[in-house]
N, C-alpha and C positions, 0 to 999 in steps of 0.2 A: 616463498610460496612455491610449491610443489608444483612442475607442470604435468606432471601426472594427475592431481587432483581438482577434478569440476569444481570451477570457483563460482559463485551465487553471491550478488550485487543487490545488498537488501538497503532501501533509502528510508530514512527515519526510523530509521531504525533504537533510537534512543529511549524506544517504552512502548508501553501498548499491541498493539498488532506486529509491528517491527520488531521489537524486541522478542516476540514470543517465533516469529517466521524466521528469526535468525537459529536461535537454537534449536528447533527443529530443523533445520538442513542442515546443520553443523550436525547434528544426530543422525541425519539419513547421509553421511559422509562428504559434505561440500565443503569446500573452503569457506567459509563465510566473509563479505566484507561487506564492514557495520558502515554506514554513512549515515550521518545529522549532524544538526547545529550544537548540540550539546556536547561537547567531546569528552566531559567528564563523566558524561553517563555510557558511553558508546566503548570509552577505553575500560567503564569498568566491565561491561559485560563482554568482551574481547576477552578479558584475563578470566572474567567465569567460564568460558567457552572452553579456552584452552586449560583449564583446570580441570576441565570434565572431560579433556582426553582427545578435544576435537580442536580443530583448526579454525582462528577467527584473525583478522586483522581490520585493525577500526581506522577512519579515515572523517574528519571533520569538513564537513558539505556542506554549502546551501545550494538547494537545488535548484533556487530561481536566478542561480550566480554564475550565465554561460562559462563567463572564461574558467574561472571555479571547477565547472564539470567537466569541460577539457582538459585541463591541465590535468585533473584526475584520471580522465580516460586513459589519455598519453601515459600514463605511470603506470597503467594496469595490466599485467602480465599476458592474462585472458580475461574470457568473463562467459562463461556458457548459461545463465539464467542472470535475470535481470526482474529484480521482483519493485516496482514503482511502486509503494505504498506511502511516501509522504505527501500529506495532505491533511485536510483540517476544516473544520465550522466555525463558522464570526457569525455571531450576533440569531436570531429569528424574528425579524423586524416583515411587515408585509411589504410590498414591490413599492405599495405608494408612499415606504417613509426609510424603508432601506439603504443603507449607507453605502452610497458610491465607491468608497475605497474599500471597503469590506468585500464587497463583489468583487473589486483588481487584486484584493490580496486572494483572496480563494480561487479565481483564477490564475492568477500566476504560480501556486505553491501546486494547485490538482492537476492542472491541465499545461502549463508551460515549463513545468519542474517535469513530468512526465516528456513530456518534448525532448528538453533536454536531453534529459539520462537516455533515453532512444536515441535519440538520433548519435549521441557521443558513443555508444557503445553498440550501435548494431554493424559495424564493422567487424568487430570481434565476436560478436553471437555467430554473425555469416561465417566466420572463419573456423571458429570452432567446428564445425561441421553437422552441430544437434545443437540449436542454441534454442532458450525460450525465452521472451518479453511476458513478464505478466504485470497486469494494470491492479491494482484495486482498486475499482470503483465503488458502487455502493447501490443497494433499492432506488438510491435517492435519483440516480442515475435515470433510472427508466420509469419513475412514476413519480409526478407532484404535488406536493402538499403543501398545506397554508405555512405563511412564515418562516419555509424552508428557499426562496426562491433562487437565491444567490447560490448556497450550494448546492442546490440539485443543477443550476445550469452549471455551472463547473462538474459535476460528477458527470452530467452526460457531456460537456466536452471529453472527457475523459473515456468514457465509454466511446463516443465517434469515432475517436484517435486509434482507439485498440482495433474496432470492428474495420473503418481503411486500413488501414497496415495490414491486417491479415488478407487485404484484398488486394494489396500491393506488393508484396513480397512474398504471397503462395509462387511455390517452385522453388522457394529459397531457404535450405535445412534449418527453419526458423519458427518453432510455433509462436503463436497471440493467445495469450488468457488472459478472461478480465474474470474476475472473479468481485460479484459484490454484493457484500454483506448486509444483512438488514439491521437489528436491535444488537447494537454489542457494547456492554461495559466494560469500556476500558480506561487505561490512565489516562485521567486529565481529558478524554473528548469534550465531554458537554459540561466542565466546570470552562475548560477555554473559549467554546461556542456561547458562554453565558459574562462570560467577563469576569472569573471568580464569585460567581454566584451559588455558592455551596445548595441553598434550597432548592435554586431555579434546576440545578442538576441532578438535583435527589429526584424532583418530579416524573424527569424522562423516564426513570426506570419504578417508579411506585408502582407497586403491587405486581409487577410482573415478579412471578416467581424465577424462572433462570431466564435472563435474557444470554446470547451466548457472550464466552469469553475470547481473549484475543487468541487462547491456545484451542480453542475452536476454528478461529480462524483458520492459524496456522497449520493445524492441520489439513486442513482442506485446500491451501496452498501446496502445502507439501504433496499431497495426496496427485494435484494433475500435476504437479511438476515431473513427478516419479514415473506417472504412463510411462509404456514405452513409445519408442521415439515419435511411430506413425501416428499417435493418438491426441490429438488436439482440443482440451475440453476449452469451444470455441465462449464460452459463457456460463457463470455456475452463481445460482442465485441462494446464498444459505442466509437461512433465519429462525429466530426462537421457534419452538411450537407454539407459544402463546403466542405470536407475530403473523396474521395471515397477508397484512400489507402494511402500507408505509401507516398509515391512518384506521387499520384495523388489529387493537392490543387487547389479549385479556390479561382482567388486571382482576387482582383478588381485593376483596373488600379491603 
């Protein structure tokens, strides 16, 4: 790894929003380092990276695994951007029938997996001298809807965590972006939130004509990473045009 070259710490990166936020900063010239659970999806896209001319190195993580992210930290050269996007939906059950561990697993993977990878690597963001932390959070984050309850509190723990630290570490050459997403088809989200229920995840997105994509996302990731340095986009809420809120969709006959 080049220490010339700004390395970008992208977590779940093994599909979906991760996967698509990795090659795009590997295109806007970062080192990329892939981390997820799947190491066989992470080293292949490492070798597509670097096939396309850019710099990737994959690294097999679970981010609810302390000692796991230290030992990672400790092995990592630098780390000037820090992009938290592993995270994930269990179940749509209402508060009064909702499954207790489904809650502690959505919180530990959104909001203590976030924890982690911060607290392990803002030593080295500080060091670098221009580092950025960014969250993804989600709509879900800032507004509640039925039979979402579990994770929208983990999304807004998530959001909390971004919005302190920006209030704890101003004066420290360190931005905070949370960026969160409304309607996005991507791999496996809501066939996982469904339990491999192929219908139950067709529904989410029926009739919406585009809802966005993860390389939607990504670029909009990419996009405030890129500001320069003084520019801090402190929260950036993207969503379809057909999407004006969490519980307001058009949807075509």
């Amino acid at each position: 790894m080049s220490a010339a070259v700004r390395t970008a710490v992208v977590t779940g990166a093994s599909s979906g929003i991760g996967s698509a936020t990795a090659r795009r900063l590997a295109a806007e010239g970062f080192h990329v380092v892939l981390t997820a659970r799947r190491k066989d999806r992470i080293e292949s896209l490492a070798e597509e990276i670097r096939a396309a001319g850019h710099q990737a190195t994959a690294h097999t993580l679970d981010v609810t695994d302390r000692t796991a992210v230290d030992t990672f930290a400790a092995g990592l050269p630098r780390c000037d951007v820090l992009v938290n996007n592993a995270g994930g939906a269990l179940g749509a059950d209402p508060v009064a029938t909702g499954d207790p561990a489904d809650w502690r697993q959505m919180y530990e993977v959104n909001v203590i997996g976030v924890l982690h990878l911060t607290q392990a690597l803002l030593p080295a963001l500080v060091a670098s001298g221009d580092g950025t932390v960014v969250v993804l959070s989600s709509t879900a984050g800032h507004a509640t809807y039925e039979g979402g309850a579990g994770y929208v509190a983990a999304k807004h723990g998530a959001h909390v965590l971004a919005e302190t630290l920006r209030l704890e570490i101003v004066g420290q050459p360190v931005r905070v972006i949370e960026i969160a997403p409304g309607m996005v088809k991507t791999e496996g989200f809501a066939v996982t939130r469904f339990r491999g229920d192929e219908s139950k995840a067709a529904a989410v997105y029926a009739g919406v004509a585009e809802p966005l994509t993860s390389d939607d996302v990504a670029d909009t990731v990419a996009w405030a990473v890129t500001r320069p340095s003084h520019v801090n986009i402190d929260l950036l809420v993207v969503r379809p045009r057909a999407q004006a809120s969490n519980q307001k969709v058009h949807r075509e006959p």
